[in-house]
C-alpha positions as CSV (number, residue, x, y, z in Angstrom):
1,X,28.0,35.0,-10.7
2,X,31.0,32.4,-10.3
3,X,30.1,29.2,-10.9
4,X,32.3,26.6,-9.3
5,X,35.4,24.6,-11.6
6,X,34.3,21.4,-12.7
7,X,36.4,18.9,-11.0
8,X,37.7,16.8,-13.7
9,X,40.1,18.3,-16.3
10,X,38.6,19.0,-19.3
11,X,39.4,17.4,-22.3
12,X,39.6,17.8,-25.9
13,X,35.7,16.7,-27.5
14,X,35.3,14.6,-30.6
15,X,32.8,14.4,-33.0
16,X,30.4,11.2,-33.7
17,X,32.3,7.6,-34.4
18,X,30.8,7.8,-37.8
19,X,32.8,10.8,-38.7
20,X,35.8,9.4,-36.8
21,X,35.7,6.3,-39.1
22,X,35.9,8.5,-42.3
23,X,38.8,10.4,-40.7
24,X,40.9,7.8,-39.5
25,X,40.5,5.6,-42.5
26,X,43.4,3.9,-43.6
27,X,46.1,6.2,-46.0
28,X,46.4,5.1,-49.5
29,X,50.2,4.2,-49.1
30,X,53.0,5.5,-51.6
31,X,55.3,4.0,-54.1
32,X,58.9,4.2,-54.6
33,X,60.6,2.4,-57.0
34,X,64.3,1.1,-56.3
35,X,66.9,2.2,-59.3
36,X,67.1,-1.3,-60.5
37,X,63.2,-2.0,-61.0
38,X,64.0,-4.6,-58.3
39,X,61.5,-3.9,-55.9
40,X,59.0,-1.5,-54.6
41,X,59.2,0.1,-51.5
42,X,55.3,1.2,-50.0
43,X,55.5,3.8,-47.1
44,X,52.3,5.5,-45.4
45,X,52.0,8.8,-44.6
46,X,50.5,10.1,-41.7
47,X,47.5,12.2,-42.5
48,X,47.2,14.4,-39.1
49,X,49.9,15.4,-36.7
50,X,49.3,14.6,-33.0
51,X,48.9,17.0,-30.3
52,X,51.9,15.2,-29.1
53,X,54.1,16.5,-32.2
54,X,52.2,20.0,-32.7
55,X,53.3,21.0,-28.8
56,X,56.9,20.5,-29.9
57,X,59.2,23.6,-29.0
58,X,58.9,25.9,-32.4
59,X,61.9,29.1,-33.1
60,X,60.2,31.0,-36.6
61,X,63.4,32.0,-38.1
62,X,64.3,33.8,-41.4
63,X,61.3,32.0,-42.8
64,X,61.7,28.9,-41.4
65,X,59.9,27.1,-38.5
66,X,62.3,24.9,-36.4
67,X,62.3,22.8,-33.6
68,X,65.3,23.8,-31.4
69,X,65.1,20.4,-29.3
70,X,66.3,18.2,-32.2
71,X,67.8,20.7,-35.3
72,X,65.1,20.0,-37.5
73,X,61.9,21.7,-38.5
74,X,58.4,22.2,-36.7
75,X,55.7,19.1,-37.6
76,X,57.7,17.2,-41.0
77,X,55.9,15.1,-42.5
78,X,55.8,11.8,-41.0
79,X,55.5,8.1,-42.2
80,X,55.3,4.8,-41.3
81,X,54.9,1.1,-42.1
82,X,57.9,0.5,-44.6
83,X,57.0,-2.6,-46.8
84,X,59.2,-4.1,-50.0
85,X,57.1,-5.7,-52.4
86,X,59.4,-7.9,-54.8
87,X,58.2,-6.9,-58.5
88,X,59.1,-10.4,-59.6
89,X,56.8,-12.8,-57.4
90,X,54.9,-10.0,-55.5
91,X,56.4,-11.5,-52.2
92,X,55.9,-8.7,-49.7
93,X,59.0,-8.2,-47.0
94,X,58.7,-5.5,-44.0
95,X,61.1,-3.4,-42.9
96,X,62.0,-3.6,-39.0
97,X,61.1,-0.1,-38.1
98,X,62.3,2.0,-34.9
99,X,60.2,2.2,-32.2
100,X,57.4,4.7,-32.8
101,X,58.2,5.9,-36.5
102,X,59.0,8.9,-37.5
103,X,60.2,8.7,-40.7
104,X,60.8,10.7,-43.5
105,X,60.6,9.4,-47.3
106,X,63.2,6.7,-48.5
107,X,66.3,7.7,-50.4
108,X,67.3,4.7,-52.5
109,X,71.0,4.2,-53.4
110,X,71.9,4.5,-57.4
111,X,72.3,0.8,-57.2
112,X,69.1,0.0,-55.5
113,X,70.8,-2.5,-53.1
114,X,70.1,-0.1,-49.9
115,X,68.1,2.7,-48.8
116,X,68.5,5.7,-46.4
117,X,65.6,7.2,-44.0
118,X,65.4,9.3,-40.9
119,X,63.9,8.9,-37.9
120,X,62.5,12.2,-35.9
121,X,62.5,11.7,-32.1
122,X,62.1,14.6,-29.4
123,X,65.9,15.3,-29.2
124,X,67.5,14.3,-32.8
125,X,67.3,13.4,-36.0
126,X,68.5,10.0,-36.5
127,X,70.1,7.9,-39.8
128,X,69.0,4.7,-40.9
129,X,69.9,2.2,-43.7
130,X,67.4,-0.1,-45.0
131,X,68.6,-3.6,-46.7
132,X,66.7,-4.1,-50.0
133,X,67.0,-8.0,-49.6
134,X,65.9,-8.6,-46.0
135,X,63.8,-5.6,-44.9
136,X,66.5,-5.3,-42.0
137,X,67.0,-1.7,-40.9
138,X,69.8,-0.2,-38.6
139,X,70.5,3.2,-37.3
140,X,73.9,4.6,-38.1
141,X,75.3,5.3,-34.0
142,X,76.8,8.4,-33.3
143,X,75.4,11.1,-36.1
144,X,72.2,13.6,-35.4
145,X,71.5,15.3,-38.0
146,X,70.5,18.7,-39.6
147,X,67.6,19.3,-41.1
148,X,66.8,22.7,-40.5
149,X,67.6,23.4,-44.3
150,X,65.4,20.6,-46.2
151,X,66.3,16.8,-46.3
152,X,70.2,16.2,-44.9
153,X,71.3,13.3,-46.8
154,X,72.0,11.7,-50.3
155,X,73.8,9.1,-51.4
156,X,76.9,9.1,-53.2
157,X,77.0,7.7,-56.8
158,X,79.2,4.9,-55.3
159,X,76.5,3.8,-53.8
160,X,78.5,3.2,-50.2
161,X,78.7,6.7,-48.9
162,X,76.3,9.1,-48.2
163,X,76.8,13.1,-48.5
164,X,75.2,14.3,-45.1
165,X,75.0,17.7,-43.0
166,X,74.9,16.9,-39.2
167,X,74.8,18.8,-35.8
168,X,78.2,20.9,-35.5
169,X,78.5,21.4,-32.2
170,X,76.0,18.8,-30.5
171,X,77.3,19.9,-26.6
172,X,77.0,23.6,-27.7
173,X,74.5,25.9,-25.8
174,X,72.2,28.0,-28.0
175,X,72.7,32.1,-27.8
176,X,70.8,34.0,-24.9
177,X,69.1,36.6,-25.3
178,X,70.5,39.8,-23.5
179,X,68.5,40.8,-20.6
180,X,69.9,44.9,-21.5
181,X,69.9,45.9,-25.5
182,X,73.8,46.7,-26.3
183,X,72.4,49.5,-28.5
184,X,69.1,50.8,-30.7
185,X,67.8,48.6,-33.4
186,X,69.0,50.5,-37.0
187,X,67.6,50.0,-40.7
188,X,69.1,51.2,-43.3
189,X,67.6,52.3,-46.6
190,X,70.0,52.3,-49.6
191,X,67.9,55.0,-52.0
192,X,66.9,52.7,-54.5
193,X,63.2,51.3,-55.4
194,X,63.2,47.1,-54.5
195,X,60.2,45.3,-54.3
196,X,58.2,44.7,-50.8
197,X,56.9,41.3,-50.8
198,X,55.2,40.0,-47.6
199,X,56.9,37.1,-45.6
200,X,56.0,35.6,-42.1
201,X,58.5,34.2,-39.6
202,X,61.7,37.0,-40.6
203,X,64.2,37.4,-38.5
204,X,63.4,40.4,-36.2
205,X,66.7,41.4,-34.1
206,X,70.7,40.6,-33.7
207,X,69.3,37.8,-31.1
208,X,67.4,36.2,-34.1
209,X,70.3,36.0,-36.6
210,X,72.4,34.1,-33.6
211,X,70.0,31.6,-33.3
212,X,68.9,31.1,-36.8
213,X,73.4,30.5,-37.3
214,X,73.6,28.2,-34.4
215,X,70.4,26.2,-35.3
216,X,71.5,26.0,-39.1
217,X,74.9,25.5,-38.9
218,X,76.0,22.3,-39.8
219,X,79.4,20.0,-40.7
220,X,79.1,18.5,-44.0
221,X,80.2,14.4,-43.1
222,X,80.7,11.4,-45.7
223,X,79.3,8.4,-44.4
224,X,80.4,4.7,-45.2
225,X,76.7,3.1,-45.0
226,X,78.6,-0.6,-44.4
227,X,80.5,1.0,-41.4
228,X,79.2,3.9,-39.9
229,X,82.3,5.8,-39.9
230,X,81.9,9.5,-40.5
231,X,84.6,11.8,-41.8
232,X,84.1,15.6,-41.6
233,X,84.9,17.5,-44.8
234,X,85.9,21.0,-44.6
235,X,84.3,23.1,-41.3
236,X,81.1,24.2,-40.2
237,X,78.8,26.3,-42.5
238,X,75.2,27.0,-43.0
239,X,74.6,24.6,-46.1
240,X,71.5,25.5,-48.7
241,X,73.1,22.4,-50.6
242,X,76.0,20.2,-50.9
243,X,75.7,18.2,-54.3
244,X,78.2,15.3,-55.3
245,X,79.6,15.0,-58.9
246,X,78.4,12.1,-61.6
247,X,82.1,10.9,-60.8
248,X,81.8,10.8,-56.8
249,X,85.0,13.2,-57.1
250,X,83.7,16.9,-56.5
251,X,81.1,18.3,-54.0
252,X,78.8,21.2,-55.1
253,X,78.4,23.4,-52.2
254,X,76.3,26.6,-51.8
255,X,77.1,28.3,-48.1
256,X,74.5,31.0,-46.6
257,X,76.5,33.3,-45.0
258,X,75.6,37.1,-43.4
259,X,74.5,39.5,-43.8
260,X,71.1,38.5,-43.1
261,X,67.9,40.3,-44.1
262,X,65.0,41.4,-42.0
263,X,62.7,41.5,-45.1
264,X,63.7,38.3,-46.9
265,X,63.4,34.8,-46.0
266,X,66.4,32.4,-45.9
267,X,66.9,31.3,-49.1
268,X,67.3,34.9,-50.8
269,X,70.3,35.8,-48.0
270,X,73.8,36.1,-49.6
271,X,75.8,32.7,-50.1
272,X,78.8,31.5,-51.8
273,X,78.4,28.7,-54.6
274,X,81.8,26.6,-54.4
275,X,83.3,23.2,-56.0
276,X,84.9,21.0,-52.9
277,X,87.0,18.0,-53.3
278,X,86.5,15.0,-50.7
279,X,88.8,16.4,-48.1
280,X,86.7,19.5,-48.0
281,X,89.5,22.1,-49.9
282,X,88.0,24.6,-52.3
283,X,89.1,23.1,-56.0
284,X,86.6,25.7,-58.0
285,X,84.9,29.1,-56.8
286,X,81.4,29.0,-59.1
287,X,79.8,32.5,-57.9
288,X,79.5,34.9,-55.1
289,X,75.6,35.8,-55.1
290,X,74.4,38.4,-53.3
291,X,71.5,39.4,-50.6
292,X,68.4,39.0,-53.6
293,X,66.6,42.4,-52.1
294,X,66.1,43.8,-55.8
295,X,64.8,40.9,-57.9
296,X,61.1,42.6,-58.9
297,X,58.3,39.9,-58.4
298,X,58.1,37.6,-60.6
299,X,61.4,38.2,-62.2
300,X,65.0,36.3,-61.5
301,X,68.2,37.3,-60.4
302,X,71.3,38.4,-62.4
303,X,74.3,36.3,-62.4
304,X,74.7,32.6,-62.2
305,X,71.4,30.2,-60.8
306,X,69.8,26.8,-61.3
307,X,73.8,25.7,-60.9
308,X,74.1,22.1,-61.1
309,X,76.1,19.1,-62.3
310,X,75.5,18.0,-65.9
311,X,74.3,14.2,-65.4
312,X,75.6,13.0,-68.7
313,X,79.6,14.0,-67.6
314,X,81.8,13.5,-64.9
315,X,82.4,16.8,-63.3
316,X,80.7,19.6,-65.7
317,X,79.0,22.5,-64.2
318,X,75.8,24.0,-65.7
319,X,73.9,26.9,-65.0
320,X,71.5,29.7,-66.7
321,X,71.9,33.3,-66.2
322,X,69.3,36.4,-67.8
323,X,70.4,38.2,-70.3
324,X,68.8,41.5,-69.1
């Protein structure tokens, strides 16, 4: 038999208030101290996402999970409540927060004086500077951001500027999928034994690899925190990392670029490991690493990795590579 539709909408059932109480019980907040031992800057996490935030639009690309409304990824962690707490007196200073906080964690500037934070909302990621003194907070106008490859922002050792990879074509329209396939789907196998590790959310088809490069490409900008102003360095690329120099000089890039992988998740895919000066001109070429399909499990690549700056010099490279 058919029984009849109730005639309210149903909704979601919750358990006892006792059990609600022990859920929804105040998070422990977290501690960040600033570079000068100044102050202390308490942020709480938010334990469990909303429905709200779990219904956002989700692409699973080349391992990633995005959310295509706002260049970013699926459910980030979130927090809220930004407090100072002066280490001298105690005195306890909030920070003017954006209207319903989403933020991510704090990035303090080498000289403590300010800090940077983003703010998810539904259609971008926003940029926000935090005044160590006051507890004032201000979003930088004009920049969205990309965050599609981990956090998008770090400060300059000046402590004015920040290093930041932003939406490169904002107006753009993402890639359709074709209605007819141009031609079959082909894999090739080269003859040789690789490993065959298990990974979710790969990139399935030539419709996948557009949107993954239109959702992950970004323009690498330098940011005057006092301003706003943004200048572009160099063009559009997808970005694993962009690392400024001990001197404030030289920019550390590493670019993805194709081809892509159907068995590997983003950050094994070919890229291109480069020293930029401010204007965005290639000054050094540090490696050329290719697609990592043969690396056996557990093992590392050959050639350079772990490529960074040495933090007791200006501009020195250093790096590790295997002997076998």
């Amino acid at each position: 038999p058919i029984s009849q539709a109730p005639s309210t909408a149903p909704v979601y059932r919750k358990p006892p208030q006792e059990i609600l109480d022990v859920l929804n019980a105040p998070a422990t907040p977290l501690a960040s101290v600033n570079p000068s031992r100044t102050v202390v800057l308490l942020y709480t996490p938010v334990r469990y996402p909303s429905i709200a935030d779990l219904a956002q639009p989700m692409l699973r690309l080349a391992g990633l999970r995005l959310n295509p409304a706002n260049h970013g990824r699926h459910n980030p962690p979130r927090f809220v409540g930004f407090d100072l707490k002066r280490i001298a007196d105690g005195k306890e200073i909030p920070v003017s927060m954006p209207p319903d906080p989403y933020l991510s964690r704090p990035s303090w500037a080498p000289d403590g004086a300010r800090f940077a934070f983003t703010q998810t909302t539904r259609t971008a990621i926003e940029l926000w500077i935090g005044n160590t003194q006051t507890g004032a907070a201000r979003q930088v106008q004009g920049i969205a951001l990309n965050a599609v490859l981990g956090d998008p922002c770090q400060w300059m050792p000046d402590s004015r500027f920040l290093l930041c990879r932003t939406v490169a074509h904002p107006n753009a329209k993402p890639p359709t999928e074709p209605r007819v396939p141009s031609g079959p789907r082909i894999q090739e196998s080269f003859g040789r034994a690789t490993p065959a590790p298990t990974y979710e959310d790969l990139l399935e088809n030539d419709h996948d690899k557009d949107l993954f490069e239109f959702y992950a490409t970004a323009q690498l900008v330098r940011i005057d925190s006092a301003t706003g102003k943004a200048v572009a360095l160099g063009g559009p690329a997808i970005f694993a990392d962009a690392d400024p120099s001990p001197d404030g000089r030289h920019i550390l890039v590493s670019r993805i670029h194709r081809p892509y992988s159907y068995l590997l998740p983003v950050f094994d895919f070919p890229r291109q490991v480069e020293v930029w000066d401010l204007s965005g001109r290639v000054q050094y070429k540090v490696a050329s690493l290719p697609l990592q399909d043969t690396v056996p499990m557990g093992g590392v690549p050959t050639g350079p990795r772990g490529i960074r700056w040495r933090a007791n010099a200006s501009a020195t490279l250093v790096w590790v590579e295997a002997l076998d």
